[in-house]
C-alpha positions as CSV (number, residue, x, y, z in Angstrom):
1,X,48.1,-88.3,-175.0
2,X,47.9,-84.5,-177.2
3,X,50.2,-84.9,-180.1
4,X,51.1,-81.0,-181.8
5,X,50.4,-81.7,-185.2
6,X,53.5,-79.0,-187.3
7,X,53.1,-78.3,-190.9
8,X,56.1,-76.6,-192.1
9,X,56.2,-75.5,-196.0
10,X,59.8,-73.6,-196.8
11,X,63.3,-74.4,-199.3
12,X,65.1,-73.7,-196.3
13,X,64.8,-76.2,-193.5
14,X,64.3,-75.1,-189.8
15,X,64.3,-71.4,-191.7
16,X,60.7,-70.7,-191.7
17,X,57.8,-71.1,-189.6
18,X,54.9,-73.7,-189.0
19,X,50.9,-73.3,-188.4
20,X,50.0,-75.4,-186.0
21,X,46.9,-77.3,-185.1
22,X,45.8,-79.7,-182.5
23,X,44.9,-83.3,-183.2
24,X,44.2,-85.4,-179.7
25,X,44.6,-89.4,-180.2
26,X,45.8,-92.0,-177.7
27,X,49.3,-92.9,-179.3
28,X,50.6,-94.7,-176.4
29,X,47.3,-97.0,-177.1
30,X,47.7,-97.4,-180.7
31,X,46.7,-100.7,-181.7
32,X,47.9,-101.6,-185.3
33,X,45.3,-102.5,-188.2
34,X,45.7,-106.2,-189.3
35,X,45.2,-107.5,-192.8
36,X,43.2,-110.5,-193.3
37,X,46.3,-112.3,-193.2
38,X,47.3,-111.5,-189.7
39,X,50.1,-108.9,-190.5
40,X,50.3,-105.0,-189.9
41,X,48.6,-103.2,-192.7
42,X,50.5,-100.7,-194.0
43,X,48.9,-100.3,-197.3
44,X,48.1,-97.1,-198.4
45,X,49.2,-94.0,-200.1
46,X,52.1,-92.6,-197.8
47,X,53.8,-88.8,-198.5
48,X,57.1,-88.6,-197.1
49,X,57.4,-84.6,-197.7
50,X,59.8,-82.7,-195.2
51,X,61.5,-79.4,-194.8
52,X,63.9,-81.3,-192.0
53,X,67.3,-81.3,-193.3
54,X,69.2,-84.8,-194.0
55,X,72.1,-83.6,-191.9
56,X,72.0,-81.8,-188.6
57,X,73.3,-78.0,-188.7
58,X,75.9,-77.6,-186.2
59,X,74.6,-75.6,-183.7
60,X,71.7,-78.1,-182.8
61,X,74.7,-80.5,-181.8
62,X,73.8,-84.0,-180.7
63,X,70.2,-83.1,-179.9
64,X,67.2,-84.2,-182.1
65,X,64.6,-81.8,-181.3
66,X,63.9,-78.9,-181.3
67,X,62.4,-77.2,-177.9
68,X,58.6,-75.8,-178.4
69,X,59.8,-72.1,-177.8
70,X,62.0,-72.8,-181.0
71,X,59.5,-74.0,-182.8
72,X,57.4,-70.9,-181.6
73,X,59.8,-69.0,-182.6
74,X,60.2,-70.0,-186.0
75,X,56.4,-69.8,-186.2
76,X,55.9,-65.9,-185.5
77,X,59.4,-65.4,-188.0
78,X,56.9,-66.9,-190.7
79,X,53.9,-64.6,-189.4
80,X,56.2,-61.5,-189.5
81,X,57.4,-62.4,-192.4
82,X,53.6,-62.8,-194.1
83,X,52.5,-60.0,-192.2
84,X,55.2,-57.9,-194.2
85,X,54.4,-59.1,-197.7
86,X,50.6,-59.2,-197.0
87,X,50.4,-63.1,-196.9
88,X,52.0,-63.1,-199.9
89,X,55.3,-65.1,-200.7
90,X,57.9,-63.4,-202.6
91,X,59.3,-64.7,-205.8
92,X,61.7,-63.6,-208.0
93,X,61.1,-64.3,-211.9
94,X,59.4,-66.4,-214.1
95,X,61.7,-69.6,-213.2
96,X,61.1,-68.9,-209.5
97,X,57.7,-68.9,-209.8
98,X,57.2,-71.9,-211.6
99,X,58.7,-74.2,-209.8
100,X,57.5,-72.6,-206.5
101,X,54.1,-74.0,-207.8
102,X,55.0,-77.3,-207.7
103,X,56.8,-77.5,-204.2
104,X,55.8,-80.0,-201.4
105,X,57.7,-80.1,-198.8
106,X,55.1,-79.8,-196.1
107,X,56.5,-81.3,-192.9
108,X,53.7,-83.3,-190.7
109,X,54.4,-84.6,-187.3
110,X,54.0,-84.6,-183.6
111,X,58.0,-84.0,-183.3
112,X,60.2,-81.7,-185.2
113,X,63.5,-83.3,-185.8
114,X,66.9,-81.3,-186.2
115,X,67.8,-83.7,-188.7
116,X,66.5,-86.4,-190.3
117,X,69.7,-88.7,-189.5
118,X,70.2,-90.0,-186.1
119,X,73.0,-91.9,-186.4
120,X,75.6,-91.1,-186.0
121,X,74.6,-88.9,-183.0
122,X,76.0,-85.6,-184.2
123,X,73.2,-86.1,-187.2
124,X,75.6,-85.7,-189.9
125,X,77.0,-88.4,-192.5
126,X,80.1,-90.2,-192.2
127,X,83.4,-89.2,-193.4
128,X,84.2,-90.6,-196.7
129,X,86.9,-93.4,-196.8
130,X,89.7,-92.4,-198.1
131,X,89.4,-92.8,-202.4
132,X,85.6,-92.3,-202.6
133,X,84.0,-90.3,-204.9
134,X,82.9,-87.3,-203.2
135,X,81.2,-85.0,-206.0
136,X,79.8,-86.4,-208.8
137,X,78.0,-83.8,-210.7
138,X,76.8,-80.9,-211.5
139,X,72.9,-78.9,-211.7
140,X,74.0,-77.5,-215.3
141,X,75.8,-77.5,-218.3
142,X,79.7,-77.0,-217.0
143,X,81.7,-80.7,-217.0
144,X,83.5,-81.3,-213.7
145,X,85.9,-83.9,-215.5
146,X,84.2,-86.7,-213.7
147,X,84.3,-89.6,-215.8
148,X,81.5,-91.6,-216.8
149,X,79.1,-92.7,-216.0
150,X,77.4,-90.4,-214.6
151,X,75.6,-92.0,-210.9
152,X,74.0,-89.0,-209.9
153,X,70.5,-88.5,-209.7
154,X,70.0,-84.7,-211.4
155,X,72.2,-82.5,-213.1
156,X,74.7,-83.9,-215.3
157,X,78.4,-83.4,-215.9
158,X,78.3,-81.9,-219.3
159,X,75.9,-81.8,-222.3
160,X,77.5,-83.4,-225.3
161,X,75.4,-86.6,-225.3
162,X,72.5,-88.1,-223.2
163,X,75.0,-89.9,-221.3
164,X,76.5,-86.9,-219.9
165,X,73.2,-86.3,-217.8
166,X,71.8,-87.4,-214.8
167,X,69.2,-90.6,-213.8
168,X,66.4,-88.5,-213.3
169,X,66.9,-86.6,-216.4
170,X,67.3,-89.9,-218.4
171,X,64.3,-91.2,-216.6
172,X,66.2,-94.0,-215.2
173,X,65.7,-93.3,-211.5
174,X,63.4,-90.7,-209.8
175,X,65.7,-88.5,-207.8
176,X,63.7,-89.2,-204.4
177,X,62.9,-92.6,-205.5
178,X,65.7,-94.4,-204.1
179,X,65.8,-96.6,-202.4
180,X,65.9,-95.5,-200.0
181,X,63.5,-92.9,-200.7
182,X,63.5,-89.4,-199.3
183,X,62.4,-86.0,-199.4
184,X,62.6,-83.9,-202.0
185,X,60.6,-80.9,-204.0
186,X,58.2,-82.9,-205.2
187,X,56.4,-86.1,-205.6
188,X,57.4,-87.3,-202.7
189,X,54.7,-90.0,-202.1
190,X,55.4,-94.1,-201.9
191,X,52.4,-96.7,-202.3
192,X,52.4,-100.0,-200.5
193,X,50.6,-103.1,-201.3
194,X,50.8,-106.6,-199.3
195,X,49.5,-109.8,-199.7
196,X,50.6,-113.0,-197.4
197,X,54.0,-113.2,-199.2
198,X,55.1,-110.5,-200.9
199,X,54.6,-106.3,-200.3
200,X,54.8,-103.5,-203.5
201,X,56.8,-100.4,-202.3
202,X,55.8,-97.9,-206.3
203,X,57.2,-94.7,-205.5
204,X,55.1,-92.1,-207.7
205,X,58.6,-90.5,-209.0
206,X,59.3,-92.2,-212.3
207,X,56.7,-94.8,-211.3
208,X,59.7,-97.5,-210.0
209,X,57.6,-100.6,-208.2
210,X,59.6,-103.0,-206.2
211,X,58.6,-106.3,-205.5
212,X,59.5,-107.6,-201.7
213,X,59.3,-111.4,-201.3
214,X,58.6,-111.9,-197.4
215,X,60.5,-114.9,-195.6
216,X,60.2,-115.8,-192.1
217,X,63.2,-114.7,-190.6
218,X,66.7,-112.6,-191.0
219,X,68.3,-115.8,-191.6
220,X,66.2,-116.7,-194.4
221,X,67.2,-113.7,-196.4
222,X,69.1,-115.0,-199.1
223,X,69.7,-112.9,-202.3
224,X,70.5,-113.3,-205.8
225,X,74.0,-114.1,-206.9
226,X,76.2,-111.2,-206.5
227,X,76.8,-111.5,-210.2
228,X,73.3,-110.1,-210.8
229,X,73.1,-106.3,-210.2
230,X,69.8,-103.9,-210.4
231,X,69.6,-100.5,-210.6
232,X,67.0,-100.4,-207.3
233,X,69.0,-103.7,-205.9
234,X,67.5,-106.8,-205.2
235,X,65.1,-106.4,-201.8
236,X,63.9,-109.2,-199.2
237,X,61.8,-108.6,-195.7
238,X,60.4,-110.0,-192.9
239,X,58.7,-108.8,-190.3
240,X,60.0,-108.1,-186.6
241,X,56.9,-107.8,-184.3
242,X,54.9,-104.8,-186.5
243,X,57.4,-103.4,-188.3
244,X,58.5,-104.4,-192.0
245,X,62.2,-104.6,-192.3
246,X,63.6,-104.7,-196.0
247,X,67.0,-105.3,-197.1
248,X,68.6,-104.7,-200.1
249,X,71.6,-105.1,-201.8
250,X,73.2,-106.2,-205.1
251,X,72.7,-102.3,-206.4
252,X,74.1,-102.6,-210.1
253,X,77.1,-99.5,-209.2
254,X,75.7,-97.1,-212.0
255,X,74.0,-95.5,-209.6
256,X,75.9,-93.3,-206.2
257,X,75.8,-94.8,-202.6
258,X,73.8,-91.6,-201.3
259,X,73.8,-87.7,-202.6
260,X,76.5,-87.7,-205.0
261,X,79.2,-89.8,-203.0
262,X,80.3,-93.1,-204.1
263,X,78.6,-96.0,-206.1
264,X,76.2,-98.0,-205.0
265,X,77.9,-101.6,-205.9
266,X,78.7,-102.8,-202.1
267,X,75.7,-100.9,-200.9
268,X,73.2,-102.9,-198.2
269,X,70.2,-101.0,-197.4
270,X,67.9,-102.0,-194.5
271,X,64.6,-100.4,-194.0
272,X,62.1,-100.2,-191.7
273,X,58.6,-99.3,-191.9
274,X,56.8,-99.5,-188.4
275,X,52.5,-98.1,-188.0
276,X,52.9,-95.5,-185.4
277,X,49.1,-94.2,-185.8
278,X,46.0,-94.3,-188.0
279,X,47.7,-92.0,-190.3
280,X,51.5,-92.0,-190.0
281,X,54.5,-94.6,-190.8
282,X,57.8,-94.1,-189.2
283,X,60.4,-94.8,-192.1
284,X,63.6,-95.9,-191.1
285,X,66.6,-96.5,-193.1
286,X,70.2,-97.1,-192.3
287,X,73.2,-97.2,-195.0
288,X,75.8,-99.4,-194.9
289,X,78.4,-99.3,-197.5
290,X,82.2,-99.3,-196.1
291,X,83.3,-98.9,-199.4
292,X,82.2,-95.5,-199.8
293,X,81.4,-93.8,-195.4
294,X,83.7,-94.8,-193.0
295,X,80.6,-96.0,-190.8
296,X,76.8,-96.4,-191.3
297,X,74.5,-94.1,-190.7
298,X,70.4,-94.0,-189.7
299,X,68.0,-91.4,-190.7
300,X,64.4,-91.5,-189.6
301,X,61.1,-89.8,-192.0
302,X,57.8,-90.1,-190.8
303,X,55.2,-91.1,-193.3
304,X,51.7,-89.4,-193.4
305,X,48.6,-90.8,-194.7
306,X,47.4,-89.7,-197.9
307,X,43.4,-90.0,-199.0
308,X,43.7,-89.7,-202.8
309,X,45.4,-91.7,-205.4
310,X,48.9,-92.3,-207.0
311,X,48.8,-91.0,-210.7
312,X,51.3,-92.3,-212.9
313,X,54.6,-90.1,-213.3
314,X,55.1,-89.2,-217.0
315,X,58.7,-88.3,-217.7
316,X,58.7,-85.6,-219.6
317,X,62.5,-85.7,-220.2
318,X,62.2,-89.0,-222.2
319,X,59.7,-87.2,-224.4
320,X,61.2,-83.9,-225.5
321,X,62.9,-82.7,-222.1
322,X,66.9,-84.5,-223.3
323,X,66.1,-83.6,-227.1
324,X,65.7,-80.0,-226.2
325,X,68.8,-80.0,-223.3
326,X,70.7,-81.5,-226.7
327,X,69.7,-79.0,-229.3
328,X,70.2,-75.9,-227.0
329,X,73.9,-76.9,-226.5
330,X,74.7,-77.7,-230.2
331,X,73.1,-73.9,-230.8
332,X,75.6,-73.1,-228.4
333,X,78.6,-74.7,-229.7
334,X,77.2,-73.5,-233.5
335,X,77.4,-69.8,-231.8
336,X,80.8,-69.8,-230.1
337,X,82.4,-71.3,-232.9
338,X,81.0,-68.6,-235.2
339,X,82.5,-66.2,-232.8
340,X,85.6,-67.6,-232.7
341,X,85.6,-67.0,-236.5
């Protein structure tokens, strides 16, 4: 079987076009690797990096993929597009420019999705039940009058103390890190370890390792007492033929149910990681939390393989980053009360 092998780098998902290349393997043969315990071997360094949207845009409707001659399509926009600027990408200002460096967000795989959720069908998330939090924060300085504290992952809600901030920015939680994890600018790469018993999902964004004890079956999967709450929930597996189903729950509630709705206290996760080929892992995830959507919902990232290493993730926020945020908003305040003088 010829799998089309898509790399797509852009901000704006389905916006921009791939370069593709050719990779021939016999997927429908795939056999998986064993460890020398008998299971799949999934260890390895894995990027999850996409430019596919979490949520479907509307005029793709219920359908998951996108046709070749739309793919094509957005391909020869991109070579227009380069052709125009000489190969070069525009960027406006110094800000732009930095943090253009550091995006990844490369998508790789034989498919190119509309959306990474697939359930529900129209690729979108659920309605909120009715008294949810919808919109938790904000990416600056302004306060939305959202109380504390403050689940979301970036941004903040004000800046009068460190508390007003977000996870990420309090290097609490990475804001792709999850779980689940998923895609993001940057650092979006996940290392997994087994051994008979147990397997280490360390996400390289703020360096978060979770520890998976393995039991034989679903019905084995009994958690800690609800009265014990983590910030990255408390996570069991098994496995189900050669995938590696995780669930989680008993999320501590400081932290949202997904994006910035809800909280994430009657949140149960279940994942799945399943070896599709020698270099790609189909992650699967699927939200349950009644408390916050009116249903579940299922979103599918593939996994590529990565030949390097995972470096540790220094947060530079807890070294100088929230001191700084602080000190530029009491120079403010010191300046608009002078004015209002």
């Amino acid at each position: 079987m010829r799998k089309t092998i898509i790399a797509c780098q852009s901000l704006t998902a389905l916006a921009v076009g791939c370069v593709f290349s050719f990779a021939a393997f016999a997927a429908d043969d795939y056999v998986v690797p064993r460890t020398e315990w008998g299971q799949p071997d999934l260890q390895g360094v894995w990027n999850f990096s996409s430019n596919t949207p979490m949520q479907r845009p509307s005029r793709y409707g219920d359908r998951q993929f996108l046709t070749p001659e739309e793919v094509r399509a957005v391909a020869e926009q991109r070579a227009a597009r380069d052709a125009s600027n000489d190969g070069a990408i525009a960027v406006e200002g110094v800000d732009g420019s930095y943090n253009d460096f550091w995006v990844e967000n490369a998508g790789i795989g034989g498919d190119v999705r509309t959306s990474h959720i697939v359930y529900p069908v129209d690729g979108r998330l659920p309605a909120l039940v009715e008294g949810a939090i919808a919109n938790q924060g904000v990416y600056g300085g302004d306060t939305t009058g959202e109380s504390r504290p403050v689940r979301i992952s970036a941004g903040g809600i004000g800046t009068d103390g460190p508390e007003d901030r977000g996870l990420s920015e309090r290097c609490l939680i990475g804001f792709n890190a999850g779980p689940p994890f998923i895609p993001s600018l940057y650092n979006n790469n996940v290392q997994i370890f087994q051994s008979k018993d147990t397997a280490v999902i360390l996400t390289e964004m703020i360096h978060d390792a979770r520890v998976v004890p393995l039991v034989d079956a679903p019905s084995e999967l009994a958690s800690l007492s609800d009265d014990v709450r983590l910030w990255m929930g408390d996570s069991r597996g098994y496995w189900e033929g050669d995938t590696l189903v995780v669930q989680t729950r008993n999320f501590n509630g400081l932290s949202s149910s997904f994006g910035q709705a809800g909280t994430s206290a009657d949140k149960v996760l279940t994942e799945r990681f399943t070896r599709v080929g020698p270099y790609t892992v189909d992650y699967e995830f699927t939200v349950d939390d009644p408390a916050t959507f009116t249903d579940k919902f299922t979103a599918i990232i593939p996994m590529t393989k990565v030949a390097g290493l995972l470096y540790e993730y220094a947060c530079h926020e807890g070294n100088y980053g929230m001191v700084n945020i602080l000190r530029g908003a009491r120079v403010q305040d010191a300046l608009a009360e002078s004015e209002a003088q």
